[in-house]
N, C-alpha and C positions, 0 to 999 in steps of 0.2 A: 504494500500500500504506500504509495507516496504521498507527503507532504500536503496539505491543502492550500490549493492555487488559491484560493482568496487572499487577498490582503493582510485582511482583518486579523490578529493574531489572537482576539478576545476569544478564542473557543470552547464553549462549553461542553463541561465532562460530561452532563445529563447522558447522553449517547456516547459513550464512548468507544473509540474504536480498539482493533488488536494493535499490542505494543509491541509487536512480536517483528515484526518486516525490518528485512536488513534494510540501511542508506548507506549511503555513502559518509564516510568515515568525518569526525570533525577535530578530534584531538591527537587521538590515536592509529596518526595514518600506516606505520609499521609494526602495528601491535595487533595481534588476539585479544577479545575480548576475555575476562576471567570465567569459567564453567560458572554456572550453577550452583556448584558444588560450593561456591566463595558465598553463597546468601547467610546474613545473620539468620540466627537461631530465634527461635519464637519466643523466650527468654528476652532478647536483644530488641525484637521488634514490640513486645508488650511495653519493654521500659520508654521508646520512645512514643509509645502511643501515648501514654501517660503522663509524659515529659511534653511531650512538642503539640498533638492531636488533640487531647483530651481540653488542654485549657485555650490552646487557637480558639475551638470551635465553641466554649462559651464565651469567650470574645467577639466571635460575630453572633453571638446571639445576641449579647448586652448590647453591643453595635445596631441592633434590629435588620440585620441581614434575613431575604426568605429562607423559609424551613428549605424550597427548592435549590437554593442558590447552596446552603450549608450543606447541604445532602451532595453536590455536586463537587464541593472543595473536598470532602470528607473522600472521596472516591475518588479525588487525586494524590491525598497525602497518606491513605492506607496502600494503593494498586502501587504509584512510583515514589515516594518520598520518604516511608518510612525505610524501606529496605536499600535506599541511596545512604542511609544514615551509618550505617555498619553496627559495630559489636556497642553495647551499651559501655557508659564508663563505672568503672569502679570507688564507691563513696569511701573517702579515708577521712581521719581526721582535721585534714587540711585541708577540704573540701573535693572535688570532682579529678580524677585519675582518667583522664580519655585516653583513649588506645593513640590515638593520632593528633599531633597537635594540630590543629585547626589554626587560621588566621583571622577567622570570623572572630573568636572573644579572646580577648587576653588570658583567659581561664581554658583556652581550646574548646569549648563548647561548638560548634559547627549549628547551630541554628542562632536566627537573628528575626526577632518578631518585630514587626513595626504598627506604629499606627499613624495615620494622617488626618489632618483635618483640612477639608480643601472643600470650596462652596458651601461650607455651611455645615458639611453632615459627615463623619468619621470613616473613614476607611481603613481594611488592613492589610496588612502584606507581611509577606517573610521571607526569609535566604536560608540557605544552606551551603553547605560546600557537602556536595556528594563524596564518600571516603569508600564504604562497601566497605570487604572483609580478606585484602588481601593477605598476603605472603610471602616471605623471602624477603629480595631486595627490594623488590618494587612498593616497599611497602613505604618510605619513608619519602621517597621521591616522585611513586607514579602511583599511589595509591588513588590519589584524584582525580588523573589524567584517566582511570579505565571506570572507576565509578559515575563521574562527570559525561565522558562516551556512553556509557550504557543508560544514564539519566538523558541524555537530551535526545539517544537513537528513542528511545521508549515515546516522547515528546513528539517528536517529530511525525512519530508514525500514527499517535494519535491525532494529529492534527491541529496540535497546541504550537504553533510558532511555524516561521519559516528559518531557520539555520545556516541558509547559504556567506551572509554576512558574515556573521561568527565565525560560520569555517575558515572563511579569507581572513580575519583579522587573526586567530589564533596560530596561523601557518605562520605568522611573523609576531607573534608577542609572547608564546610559549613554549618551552622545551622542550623535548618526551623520550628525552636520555637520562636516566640513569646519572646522578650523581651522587656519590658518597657523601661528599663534602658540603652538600647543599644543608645549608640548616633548618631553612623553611619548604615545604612540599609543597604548600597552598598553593593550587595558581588559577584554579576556575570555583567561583560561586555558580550559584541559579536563583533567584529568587521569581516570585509569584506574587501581582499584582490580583487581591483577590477584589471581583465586582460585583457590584451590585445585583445584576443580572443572573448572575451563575456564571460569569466566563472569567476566564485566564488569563492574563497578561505575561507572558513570560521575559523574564533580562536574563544577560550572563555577563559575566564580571570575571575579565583575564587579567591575574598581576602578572608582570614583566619580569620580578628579579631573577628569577631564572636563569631566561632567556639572555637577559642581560651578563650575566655572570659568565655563561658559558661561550658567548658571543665578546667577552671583554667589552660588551659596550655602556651606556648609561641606560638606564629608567627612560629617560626621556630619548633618547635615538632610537630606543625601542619601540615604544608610541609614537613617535613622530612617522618611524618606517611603516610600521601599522598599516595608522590613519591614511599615509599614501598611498599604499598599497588597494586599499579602498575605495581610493581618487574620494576621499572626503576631507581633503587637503582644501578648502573653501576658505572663505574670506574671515569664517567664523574659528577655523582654525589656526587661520595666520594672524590673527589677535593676541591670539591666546601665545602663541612662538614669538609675536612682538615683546608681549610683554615679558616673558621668563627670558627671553635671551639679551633684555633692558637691565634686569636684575644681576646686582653682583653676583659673582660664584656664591659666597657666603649664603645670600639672600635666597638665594636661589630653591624653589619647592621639590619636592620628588616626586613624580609620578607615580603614585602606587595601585592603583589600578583603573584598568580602559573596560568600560563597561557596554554594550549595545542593547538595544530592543532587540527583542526576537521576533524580526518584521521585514516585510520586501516591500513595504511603502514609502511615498516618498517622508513621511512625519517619523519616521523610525529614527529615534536621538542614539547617538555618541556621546560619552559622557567620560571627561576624564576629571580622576582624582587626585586634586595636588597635597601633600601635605607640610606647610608650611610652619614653624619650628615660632611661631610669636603668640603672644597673650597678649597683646597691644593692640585696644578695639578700633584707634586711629588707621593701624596699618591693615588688621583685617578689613576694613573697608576700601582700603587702597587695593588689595587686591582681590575683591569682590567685582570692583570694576575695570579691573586689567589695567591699573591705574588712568581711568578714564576712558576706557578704549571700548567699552561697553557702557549701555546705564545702568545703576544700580538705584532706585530710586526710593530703595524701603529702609533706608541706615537705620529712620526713624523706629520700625517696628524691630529691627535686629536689636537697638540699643533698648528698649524698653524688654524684648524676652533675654538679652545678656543680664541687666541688672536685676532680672527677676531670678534665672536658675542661679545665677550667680554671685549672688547679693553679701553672702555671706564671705567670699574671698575678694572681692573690691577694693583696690585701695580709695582712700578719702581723699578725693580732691582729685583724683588721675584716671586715667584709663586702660590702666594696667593692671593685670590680678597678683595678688601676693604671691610671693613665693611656693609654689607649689608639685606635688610630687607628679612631673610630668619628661620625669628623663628618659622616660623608654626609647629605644631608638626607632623601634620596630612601631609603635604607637602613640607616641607621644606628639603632641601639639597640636593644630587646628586644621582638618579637613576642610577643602571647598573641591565640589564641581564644576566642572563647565559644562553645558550641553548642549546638542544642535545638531539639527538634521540638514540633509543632502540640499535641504531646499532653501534652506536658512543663510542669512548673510552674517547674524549674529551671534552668539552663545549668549545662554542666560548662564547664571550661577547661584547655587546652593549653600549655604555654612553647614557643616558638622561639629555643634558644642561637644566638648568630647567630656564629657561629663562624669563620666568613670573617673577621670583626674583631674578635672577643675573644681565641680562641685566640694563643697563642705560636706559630703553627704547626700548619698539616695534620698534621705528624706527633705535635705533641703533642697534637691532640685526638682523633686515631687511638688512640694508646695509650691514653688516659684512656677512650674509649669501650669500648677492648677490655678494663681493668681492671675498668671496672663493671661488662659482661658478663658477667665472670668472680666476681665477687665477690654480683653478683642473681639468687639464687634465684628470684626470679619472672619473669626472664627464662630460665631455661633449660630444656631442653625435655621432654617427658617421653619422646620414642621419638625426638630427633632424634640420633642419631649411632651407635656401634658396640655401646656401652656404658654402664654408669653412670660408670664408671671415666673417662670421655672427656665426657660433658657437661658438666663445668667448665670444658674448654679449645675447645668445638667450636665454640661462637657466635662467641668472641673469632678464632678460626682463619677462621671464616668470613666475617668479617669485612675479616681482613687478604685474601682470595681475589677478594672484591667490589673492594678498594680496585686492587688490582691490575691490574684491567681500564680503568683512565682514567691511572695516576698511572705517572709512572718516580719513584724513591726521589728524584732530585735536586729534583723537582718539592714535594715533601713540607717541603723547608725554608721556603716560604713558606706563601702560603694561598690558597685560590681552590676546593680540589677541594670538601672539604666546606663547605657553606654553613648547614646548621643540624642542631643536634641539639637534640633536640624529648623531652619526656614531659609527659604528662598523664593523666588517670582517666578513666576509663569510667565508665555508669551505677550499673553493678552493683561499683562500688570498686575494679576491676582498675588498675594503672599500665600502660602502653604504650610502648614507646620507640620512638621514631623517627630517620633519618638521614636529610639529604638533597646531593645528590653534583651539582654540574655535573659533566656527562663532557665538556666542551670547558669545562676550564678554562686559565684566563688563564697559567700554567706558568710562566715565565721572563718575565712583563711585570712593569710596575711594582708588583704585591704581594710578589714575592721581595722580601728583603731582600738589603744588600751583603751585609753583616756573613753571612747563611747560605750566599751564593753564595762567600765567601772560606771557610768552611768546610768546602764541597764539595770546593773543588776542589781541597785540601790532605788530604783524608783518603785514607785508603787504601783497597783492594777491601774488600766487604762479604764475610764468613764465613759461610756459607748452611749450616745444617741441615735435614738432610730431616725429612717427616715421623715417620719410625720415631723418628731421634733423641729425637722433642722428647715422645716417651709419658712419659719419668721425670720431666719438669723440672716446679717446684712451683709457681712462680709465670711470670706473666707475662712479667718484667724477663729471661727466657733466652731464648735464641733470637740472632740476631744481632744483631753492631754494625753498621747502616749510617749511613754520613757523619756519626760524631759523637753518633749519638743511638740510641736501643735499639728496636727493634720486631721482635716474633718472626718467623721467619720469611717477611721480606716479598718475599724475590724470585725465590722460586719461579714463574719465568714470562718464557717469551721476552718485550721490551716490544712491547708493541701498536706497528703503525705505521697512519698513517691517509692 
């Protein structure tokens, strides 16, 4: 069965077809795929139901996605996405033990949940990096490269996306040699744009270092060959090459991954990810707009959701955050996108707050996200809740119901759940916000602090209001005290055990 000539890559699973028909090859052009015999164990695939499936899916129910649309997500993340995930990880004292280190969470966790708020009404999505259940060599290097192959042939045949882009960009941005010495294996994500409708949206996301390493070239000669190789070398790309080759060496971002639509239209975006090494909200704005070479028109709303998740490490008077534990070389500092399709003369751009190491705290950039919620009219929705009376407080509620399903409150005084809060513009001038959640996060390992775990465990039971309570309260800051620190009503809910 080939591919589906339509366009459209929104396809819904309701009908799904057989995954089973060979394509032509997209990562693994000199490779066998792994037997059968490589699928996780039913052991493996219960723990990810439970971990990734089970809370997704009452996230779009709390969302008010149809019972239809859920049924059809549901029947893409049990047939291809859980058995993309491989062998479950092992719980030790210092939280989560995965077979494969993953580039998705600093904890290697390989799933990444999002949610967005765009025209009014919540959407959600999620990534993985396909691993499966190899062996031998290939385990530390091409573990992705055959799991990633056999997740998007599976795709493909169902009728979920067109691939041909990918293929051409990945013949130039990834490896599929074997190397020892390689530290990181990550090199393709997949995530799932899930719709309203019931339909698909599928991306994939290739990092370079690699390729780069093995090629002795840069991050960026790698994307740059890519994108040309593509001929999506456009006007909106030579912005983007104006401005980082304007940039001193020093200053200079990395490229760390090129991501595409999984589409053969002309709206099908390119999207690269720089990652720029400053906590300086003057010069993040500097290069939101390719220091001018782009519009960037929303500082305003970027500076009102900075001082919200981030309120608590601000210096007074400045625009730069305190000191903070943000050395990692591999993850550290501030994510931006550019994006733009074939048709496009311009890129738009995205921030990624990386929140996992700026924030004071999961629970302080919980609040800060649910305050700007509460306070962005262009975030709230126009039919989403009871009433008009109730759309001020229903994003921020929904909010605290999402966080609910990964976090206990004590978990909340360090960092690890949420890993970035994200806005950017749309073509047509819209802002967008986004969130994104390991749900196996690192909980009580070395990102707790002492100082919040002696906090804990001196304070007293948490004061739960229901919902009826909380119709009269006027701001945010009411609702309960848990452990020290204030978030509305967050424990309404038996905790998850996994």
């Amino acid at each position: 069965m080939t591919p589906a000539a339509n366009s459209n890559t929104h396809v819904s699973l309701l009908h799904s077809k057989s995954f089973s028909s060979p394509q032509e090859t997209i990562f693994t052009r000199d490779r066998v795929l792994p037997s059968a015999s490589s699928s996780p164990s039913d052991e493996d695939l219960e723990f990810w139901r439970r971990s990734l499936a089970s809370p997704l899916l009452e996230i779009l129910r709390q969302t008010q996605y149809s019972t239809e649309a859920i049924d059809a997500f549901k029947n893409l993340i049990d047939t291809l996405v859980l058995p993309a995930l491989g062998r479950a990880p092992q719980r030790t004292g210092q939280g989560w033990n995965f077979a494969f280190p993953s580039f998705m969470n600093d904890n290697h966790c390989p799933v990444e949940i999002g949610l967005t708020w765009e025209k009014g009404q919540p959407s959600v999505k999620f990534s993985i990096e396909p691993i499966g259940c190899p062996s031998g060599d290939e385990f530390q290097t091409l573990a992705n490269l055959l799991a990633a192959e056999r997740l998007c042939q599976a795709l493909s045949a169902a009728g979920l996306g067109n691939f041909d882009r990918l293929r051409d960009l990945a013949k130039h941005c990834i490896c599929e040699e074997y190397d020892g010495d390689l530290l990181q294996g990550s090199q393709v994500f997949v995530a799932f744009d899930l719709k309203r409708s019931g339909k698909i949206f599928a991306k994939a996301y290739l990092m370079p270092h690699a390729r780069a390493k093995r090629t002795s070239a840069s991050n960026f000669e790698v994307v740059d060959e890519a994108i040309r190789r593509v001929h999506a070398d456009g006007t909106a790309w030579s912005k983007v090459c104006s401005y980082y080759h304007s940039l001193c060496p020093s200053e200079q971002p990395e490229p760390v991954v090129l991501s595409t639509d999984c589409s053969d239209d002309a709206s099908a975006r390119i999207k690269i990810y720089f990652r720029y090494r400053t906590k300086d909200f003057e010069s993040v704005l500097q290069h939101l707009s390719l220091g001018g070479r782009i519009s960037a028109g929303w500082d305003r709303s970027l500076r009102q959701l900075w001082d919200a998740v981030l309120s608590e490490q601000k210096q007074d008077e400045t625009t730069c955050l305190r000191t903070i534990s943000d050395d990692s070389e591999a993850t550290g500092g501030v994510l931006i996108y550019y994006d733009f399709s074939e048709s496009e003369d311009e890129a738009t751009a995205k921030i990624y707050l990386p929140v996992r190491h700026w924030a004071a705290s999961d629970q302080a950039a919980a609040e800060g996200l649910s305050q700007y919620l509460q306070m962005s009219q262009s975030f709230l929705p126009t039919h989403f809740g009871t009433s008009s009376t109730h759309d001020n407080v229903s994003q921020p509620f929904l909010y605290e119901r999402v966080l609910q399903q990964f976090a206990q409150p004590f978990d909340l005084q360090g960092r690890g759940l949420q890993n970035y809060v994200c806005i950017g513009q749309k073509k047509d001038g819209r802002v967008d916000l986004s969130v994104y959640l390991n749900p196996l996060p690192p909980q009580m390992s070395g990102i707790s602090t002492p100082e919040a775990m002696e906090t804990c465990s001196q304070s007293a039971p948490c004061q739960v209001k229901s919902p009826e309570d909380e119709e009269d309260s006027k701001t945010l800051a009411d609702g309960l005290t848990c452990y020290g620190s204030t978030i509305k009503d967050f424990l309404r809910r038996t905790p998850r055990v996994l």
